[in-house]
N, C-alpha and C positions, 0 to 999 in steps of 0.2 A: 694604390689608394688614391683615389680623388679629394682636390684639397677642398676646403669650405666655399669658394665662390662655385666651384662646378656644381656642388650639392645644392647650392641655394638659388641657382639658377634653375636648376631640373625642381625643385618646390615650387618657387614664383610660376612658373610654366604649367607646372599639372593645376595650381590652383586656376591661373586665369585661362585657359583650355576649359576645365572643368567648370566653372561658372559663365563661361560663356555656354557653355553648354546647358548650364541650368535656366539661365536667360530662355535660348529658344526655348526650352520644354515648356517654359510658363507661358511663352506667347503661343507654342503650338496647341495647349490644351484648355484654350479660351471657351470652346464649343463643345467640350466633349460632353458627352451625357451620359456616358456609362459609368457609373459610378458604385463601390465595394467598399465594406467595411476593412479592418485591417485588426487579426488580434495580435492583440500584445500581453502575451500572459493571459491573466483575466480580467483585464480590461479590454473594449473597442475602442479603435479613432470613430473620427466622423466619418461621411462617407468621403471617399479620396475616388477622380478619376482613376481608372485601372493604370491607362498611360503616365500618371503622374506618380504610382507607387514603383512601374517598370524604369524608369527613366532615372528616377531619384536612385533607387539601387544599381542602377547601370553606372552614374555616375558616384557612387561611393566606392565602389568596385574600382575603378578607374583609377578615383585621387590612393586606392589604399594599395593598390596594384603600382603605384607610380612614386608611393613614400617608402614602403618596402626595402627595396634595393639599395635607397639611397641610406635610410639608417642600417638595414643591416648588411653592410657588405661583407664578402668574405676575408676574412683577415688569417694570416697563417701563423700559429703559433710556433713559436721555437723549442724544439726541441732538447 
């Protein structure tokens, strides 16, 4: 079992990886003109670059791909 600073370490890390990553995506998709509705249920967003709905799910993906492990580890019960 990993004790609480390792855990908190591997958190601070996926978040600030993951926001810098969000960072680029905003500065990469200054230009982009392709632009997509998004449903949600039966509501619409507004129109959203394509890039900026791929990138944002890339990057949820990521921080939830990288919280996972850390809250659920494998723990053995006793028998």
């Amino acid at each position: 079992m990993q004790d609480m600073s390792e855990a908190f370490k591997k958190i601070i890390f996926s978040f600030t990886f993951n926001s810098c990553l969000f960072l680029f995506l905003i500065i990469g998709i200054q230009n982009s003109s392709t632009k997509t509705k998004v449903n949600l249920f039966k509501n619409e967003t507004i129109a959203l670059p394509i890039s900026f709905i791929v990138g944002v799910s890339f990057i949820t993906g990521s921080i939830t791909g990288s919280l996972v492990p850390t809250f659920f580890n494998n723990k053995k019960f006793d028998n």
